[in-house]
C-alpha positions as CSV (number, residue, x, y, z in Angstrom):
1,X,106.0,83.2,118.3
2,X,103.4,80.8,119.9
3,X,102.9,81.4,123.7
4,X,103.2,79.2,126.3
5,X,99.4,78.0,126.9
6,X,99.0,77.8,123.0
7,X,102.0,75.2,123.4
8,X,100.8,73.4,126.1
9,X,97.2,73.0,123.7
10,X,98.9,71.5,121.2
11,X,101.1,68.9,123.3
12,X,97.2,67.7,124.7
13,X,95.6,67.6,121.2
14,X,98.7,65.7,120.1
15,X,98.8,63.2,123.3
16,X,94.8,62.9,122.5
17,X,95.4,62.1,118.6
18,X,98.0,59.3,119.8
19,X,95.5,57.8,122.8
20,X,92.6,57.5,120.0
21,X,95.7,56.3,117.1
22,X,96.3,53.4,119.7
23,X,92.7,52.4,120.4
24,X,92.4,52.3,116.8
25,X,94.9,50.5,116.1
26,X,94.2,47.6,118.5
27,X,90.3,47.5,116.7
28,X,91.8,47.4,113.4
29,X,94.4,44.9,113.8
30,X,92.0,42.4,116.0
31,X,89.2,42.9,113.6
32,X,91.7,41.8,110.7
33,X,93.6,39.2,112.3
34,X,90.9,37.7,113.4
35,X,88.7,37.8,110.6
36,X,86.0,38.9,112.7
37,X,85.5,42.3,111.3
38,X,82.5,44.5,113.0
39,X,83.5,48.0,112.4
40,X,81.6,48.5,109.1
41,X,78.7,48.1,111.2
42,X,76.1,51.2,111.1
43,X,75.2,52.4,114.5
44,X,73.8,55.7,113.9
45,X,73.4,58.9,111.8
46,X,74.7,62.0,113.6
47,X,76.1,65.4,112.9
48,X,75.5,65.2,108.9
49,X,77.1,62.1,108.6
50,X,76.7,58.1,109.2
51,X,78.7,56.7,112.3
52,X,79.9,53.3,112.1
53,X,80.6,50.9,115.1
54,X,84.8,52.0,114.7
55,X,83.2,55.8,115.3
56,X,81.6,54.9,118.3
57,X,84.7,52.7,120.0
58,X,86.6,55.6,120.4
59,X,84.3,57.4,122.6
60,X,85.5,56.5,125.9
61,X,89.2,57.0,125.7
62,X,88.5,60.7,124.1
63,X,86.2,61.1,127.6
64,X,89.2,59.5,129.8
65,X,91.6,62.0,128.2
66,X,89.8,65.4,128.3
67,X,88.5,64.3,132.2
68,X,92.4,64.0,133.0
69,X,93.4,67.7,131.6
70,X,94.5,69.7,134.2
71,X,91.6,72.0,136.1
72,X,92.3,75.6,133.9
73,X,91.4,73.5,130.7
74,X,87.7,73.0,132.0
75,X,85.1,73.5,131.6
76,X,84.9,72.7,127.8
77,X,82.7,72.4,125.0
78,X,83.9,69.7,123.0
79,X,82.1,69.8,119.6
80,X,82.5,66.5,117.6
81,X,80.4,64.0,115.1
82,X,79.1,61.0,117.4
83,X,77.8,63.0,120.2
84,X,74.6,63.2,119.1
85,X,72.4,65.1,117.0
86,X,74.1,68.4,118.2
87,X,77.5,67.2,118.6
88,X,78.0,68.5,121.9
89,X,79.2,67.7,125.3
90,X,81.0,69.8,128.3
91,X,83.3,68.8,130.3
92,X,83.8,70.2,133.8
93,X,81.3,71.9,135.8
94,X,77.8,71.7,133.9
95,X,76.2,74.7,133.9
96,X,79.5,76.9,133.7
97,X,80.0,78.8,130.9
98,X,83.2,76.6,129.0
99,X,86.6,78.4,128.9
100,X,87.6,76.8,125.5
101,X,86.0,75.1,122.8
102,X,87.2,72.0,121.5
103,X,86.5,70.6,117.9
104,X,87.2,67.0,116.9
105,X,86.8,64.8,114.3
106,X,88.1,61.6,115.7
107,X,88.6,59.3,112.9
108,X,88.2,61.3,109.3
109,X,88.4,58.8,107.2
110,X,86.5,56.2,109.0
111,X,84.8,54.6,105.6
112,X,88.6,53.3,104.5
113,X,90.1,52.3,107.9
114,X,86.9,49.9,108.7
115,X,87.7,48.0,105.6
116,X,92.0,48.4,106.3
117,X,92.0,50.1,103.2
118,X,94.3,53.2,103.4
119,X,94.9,55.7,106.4
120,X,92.4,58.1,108.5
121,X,93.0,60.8,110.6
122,X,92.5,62.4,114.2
123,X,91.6,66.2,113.8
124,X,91.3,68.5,116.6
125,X,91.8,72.1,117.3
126,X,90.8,74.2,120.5
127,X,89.7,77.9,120.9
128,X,89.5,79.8,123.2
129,X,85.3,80.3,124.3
130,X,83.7,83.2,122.4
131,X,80.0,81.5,122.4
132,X,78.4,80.8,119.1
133,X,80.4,83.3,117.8
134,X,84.0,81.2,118.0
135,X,85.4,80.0,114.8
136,X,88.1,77.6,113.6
137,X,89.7,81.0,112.7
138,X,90.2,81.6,116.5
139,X,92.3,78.0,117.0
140,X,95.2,78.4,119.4
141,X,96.4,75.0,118.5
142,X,95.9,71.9,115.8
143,X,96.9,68.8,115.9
144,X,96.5,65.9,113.2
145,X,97.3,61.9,114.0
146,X,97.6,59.3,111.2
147,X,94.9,56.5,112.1
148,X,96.8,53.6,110.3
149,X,95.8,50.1,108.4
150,X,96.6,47.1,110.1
151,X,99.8,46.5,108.1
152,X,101.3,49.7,108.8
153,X,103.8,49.8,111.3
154,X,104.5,53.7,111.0
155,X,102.4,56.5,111.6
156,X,102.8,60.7,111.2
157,X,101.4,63.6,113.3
158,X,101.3,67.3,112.9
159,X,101.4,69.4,115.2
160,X,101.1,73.6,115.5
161,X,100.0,76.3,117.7
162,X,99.4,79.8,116.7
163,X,101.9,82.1,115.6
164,X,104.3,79.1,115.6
165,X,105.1,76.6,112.4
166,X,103.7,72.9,111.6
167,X,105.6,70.0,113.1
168,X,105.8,66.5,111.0
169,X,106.4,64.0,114.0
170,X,106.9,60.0,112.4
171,X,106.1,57.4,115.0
172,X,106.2,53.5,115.3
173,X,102.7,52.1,115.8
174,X,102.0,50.3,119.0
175,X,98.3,48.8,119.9
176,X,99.0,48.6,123.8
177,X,99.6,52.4,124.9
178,X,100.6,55.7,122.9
179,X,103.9,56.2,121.4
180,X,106.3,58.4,123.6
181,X,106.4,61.9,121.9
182,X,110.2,61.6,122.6
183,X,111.3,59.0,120.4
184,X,109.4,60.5,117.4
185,X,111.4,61.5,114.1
186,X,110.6,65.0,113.0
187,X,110.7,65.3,109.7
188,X,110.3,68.8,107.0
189,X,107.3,69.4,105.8
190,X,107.2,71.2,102.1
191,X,104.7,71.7,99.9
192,X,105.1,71.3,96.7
193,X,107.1,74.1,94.5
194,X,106.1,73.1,91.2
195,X,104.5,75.9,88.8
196,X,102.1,74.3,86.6
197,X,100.4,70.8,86.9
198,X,102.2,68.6,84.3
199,X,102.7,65.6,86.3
200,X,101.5,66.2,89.1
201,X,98.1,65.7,91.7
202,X,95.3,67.4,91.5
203,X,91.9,67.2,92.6
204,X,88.2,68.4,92.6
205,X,86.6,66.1,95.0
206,X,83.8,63.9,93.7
207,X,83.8,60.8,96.6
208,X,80.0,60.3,96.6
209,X,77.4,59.8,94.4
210,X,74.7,63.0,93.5
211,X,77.7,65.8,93.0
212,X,80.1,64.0,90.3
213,X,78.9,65.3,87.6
214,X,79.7,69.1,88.7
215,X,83.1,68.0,89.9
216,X,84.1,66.6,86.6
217,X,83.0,68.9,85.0
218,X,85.0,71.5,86.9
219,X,87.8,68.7,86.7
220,X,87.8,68.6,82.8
221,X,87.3,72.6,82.9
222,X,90.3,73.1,84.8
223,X,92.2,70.4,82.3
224,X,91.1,72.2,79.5
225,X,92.1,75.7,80.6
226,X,95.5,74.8,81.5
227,X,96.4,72.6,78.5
228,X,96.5,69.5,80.3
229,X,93.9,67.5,78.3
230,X,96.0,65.4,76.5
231,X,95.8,61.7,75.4
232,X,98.6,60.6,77.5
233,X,97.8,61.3,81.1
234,X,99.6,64.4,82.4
235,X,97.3,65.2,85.7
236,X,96.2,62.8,88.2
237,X,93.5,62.3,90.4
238,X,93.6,60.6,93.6
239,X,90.1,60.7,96.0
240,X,91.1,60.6,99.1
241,X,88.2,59.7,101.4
242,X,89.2,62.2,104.0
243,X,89.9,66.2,104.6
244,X,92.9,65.3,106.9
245,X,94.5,62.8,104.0
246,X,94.1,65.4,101.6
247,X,95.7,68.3,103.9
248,X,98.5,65.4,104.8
249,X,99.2,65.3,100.9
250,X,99.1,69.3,100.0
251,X,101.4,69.5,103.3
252,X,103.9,67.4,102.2
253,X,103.9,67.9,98.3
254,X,102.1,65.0,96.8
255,X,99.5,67.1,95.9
256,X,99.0,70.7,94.0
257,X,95.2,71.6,94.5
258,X,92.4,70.2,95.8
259,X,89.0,71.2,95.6
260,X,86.2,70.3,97.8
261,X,83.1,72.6,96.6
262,X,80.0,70.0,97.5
263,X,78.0,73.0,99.4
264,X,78.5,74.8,95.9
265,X,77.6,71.9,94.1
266,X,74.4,71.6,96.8
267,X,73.7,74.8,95.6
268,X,74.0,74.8,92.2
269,X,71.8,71.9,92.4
270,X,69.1,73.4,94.3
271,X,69.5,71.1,97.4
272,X,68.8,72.8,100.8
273,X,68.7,71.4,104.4
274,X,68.4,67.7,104.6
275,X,68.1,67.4,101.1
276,X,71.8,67.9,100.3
277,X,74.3,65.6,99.4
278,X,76.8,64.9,101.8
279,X,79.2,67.6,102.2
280,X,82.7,68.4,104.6
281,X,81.7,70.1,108.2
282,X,84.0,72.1,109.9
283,X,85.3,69.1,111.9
284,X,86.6,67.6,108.9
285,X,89.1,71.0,108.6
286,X,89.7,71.2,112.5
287,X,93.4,70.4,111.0
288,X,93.5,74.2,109.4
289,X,96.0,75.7,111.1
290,X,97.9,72.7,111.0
291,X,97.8,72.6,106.8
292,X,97.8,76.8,107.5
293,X,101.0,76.9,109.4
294,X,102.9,74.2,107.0
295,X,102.2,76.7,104.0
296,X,99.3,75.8,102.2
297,X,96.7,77.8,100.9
298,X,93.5,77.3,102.0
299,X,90.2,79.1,100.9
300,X,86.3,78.5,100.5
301,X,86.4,78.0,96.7
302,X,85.5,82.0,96.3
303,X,88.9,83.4,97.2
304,X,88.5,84.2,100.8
305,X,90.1,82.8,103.7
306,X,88.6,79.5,104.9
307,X,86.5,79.6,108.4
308,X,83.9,78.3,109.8
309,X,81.8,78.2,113.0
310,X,82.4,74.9,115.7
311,X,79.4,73.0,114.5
312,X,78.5,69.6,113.5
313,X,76.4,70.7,110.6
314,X,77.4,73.4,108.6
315,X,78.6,72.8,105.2
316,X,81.9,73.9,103.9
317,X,83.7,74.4,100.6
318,X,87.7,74.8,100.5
319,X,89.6,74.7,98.5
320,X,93.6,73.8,99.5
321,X,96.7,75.0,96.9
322,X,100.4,74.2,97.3
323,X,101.4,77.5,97.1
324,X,100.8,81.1,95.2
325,X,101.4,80.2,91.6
326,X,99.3,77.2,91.5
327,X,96.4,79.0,93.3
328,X,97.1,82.2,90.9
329,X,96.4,79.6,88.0
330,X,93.4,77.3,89.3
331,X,91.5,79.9,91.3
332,X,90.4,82.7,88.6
333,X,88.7,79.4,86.6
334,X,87.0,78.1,89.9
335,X,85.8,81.6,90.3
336,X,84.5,81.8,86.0
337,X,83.2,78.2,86.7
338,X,80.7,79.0,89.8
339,X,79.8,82.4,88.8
340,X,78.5,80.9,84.9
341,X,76.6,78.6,87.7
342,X,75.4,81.3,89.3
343,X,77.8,81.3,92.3
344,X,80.0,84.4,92.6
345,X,82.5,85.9,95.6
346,X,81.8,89.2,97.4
């Protein structure tokens, strides 16, 4: 059973998720209705990754947030992309060593919202402080906010704390102040059951140019292996430009596997340092625990349980799987796949 404090985490990453949701959602829908659309506007490159002018709007109102927590949450260590090169910044007394660490990634998906394509996300998890040593496997509590298009006048959340299960929350979308946490819907959340792949989603992630060629062929490897490769289409791909979109879908059954193996592919391609491709950081998966505690699967593509340390820059593979039987089918060919490329577990 989650404690008290672990609760009381999770309320706060959930009433952050829904302050950033509704400063989102007023950019998007003025930059659409107005046809004066700025967001896809390059401002920097930060943490591994590009941040675009809708990154860098939702600064403030994270700061306003965490600044209002109540004293025994600071000081903290907020880890996040956009605040600067080494994506840090304490709150509270500067100086102090932080009680907690806080990772964010505050809109994960940021490349599809700017155009009002499909939905991002707000992830964020907290741990309590163990220096450079804390992990996402020490979060207490994870909490993951749909970030809308303009036409979309509902939105979900997740919410979990350790030792406790994954709550779906469904709220209406409002651009003038957050949605009241009381009127939500709660909804089940079940991955899906089903045993083999015929009909189903399934993914190896191939977004960006430089790794596609490794990810399909792992795709058609996989297709091959499991008797899929047909010439009517049986398995289906879908490449959802976000970690928290594709933990949203394993969550609630759309999807059966999905494999995001870009620091393998790095690897396997002999790209080190700056030279890699662009790969997930361990801000993308600050929804873990939420995905963990909702029943999926998740490891780092080599059959261990995913971690990672609060950074802005490390690379990490995962792979997420519906349940047992899907993993037990998928995995053992992931494994034969990286070890013939000269990748292999401990």
């Amino acid at each position: 059973m989650p404690d008290s404090e672990n609760e009381a985490w999770s309320k706060r990453l959930l009433a952050l998720g829904l302050a950033v949701q509704t400063k989102v959602t007023a950019l998007v829908q003025k930059a659409f209705r107005d046809g004066t659309n700025t967001l896809a506007d390059a401002v920097s490159e930060e943490g591994g990754d590009r941040i675009y002018r809708i990154d860098r709007e939702v600064e403030a109102t994270i700061g306003n947030v965490i600044s209002e927590w109540p004293e025994g949450c600071l000081p903290l260590l907020l880890i996040a992309e956009g605040m600067g090169r080494d994506g840090r910044h304490q709150f509270g007394t500067k100086g102090e060593q932080p009680g907690w660490r806080l990772i964010i990634d505050p809109i994960d998906g940021t490349r599809m919202l700017m155009y009002d394509k499909r939905s991002a996300w707000f992830l964020a998890a907290v741990c309590p402080d163990k220096g450079e040593a804390t992990t996402l496997a020490d979060s207490i509590a994870s909490a993951m906010v749909e970030l809308p298009p303009s036409k979309q006048n509902m939105a979900d959340a997740f919410v979990t704390s350790a030792g406790g299960a994954t709550r779906g929350l469904r709220f209406c979308v409002n651009a003038s102040q957050p949605p009241d946490v009381d009127k939500a819907v709660e909804f089940p959340i079940r991955p899906s059951n089903k045993l083999d792949l015929q009909d189903g989603f399934a993914t190896v992630l191939s977004m960006f140019p430089g790794t596609r060629q490794l990810a399909a062929e792992l795709a058609e490897q996989i297709a091959e292996r499991c008797d899929v490769m047909t010439s009517l289409p049986t398995v289906f791909d879908d490449q959802y430009i976000s970690c928290g979109g594709l933990m949203y879908q394993l969550m609630t059954g759309r999807d059966l596997y999905c494999l995001d193996l870009r620091p393998q592919f790095n690897q396997i391609l002999g790209r080190t340092n700056d030279d890699r491709f662009i790969e997930s950081h361990p801000y993308d998966l600050a929804g873990l625990l939420t995905a963990e505690n909702a029943g999926v699967i998740m490891t780092d593509g080599l059959g261990q349980p995913l971690n990672a340390p609060l950074d802005v820059h490390t690379g990490v593979g995962w792979c997420g799987y519906a349940n047992s039987t899907i993993r037990q089918l998928i995995e053992p060919i992931v494994q034969e796949w990286l070890a013939k490329h000269g990748i292999a577990g401990e």
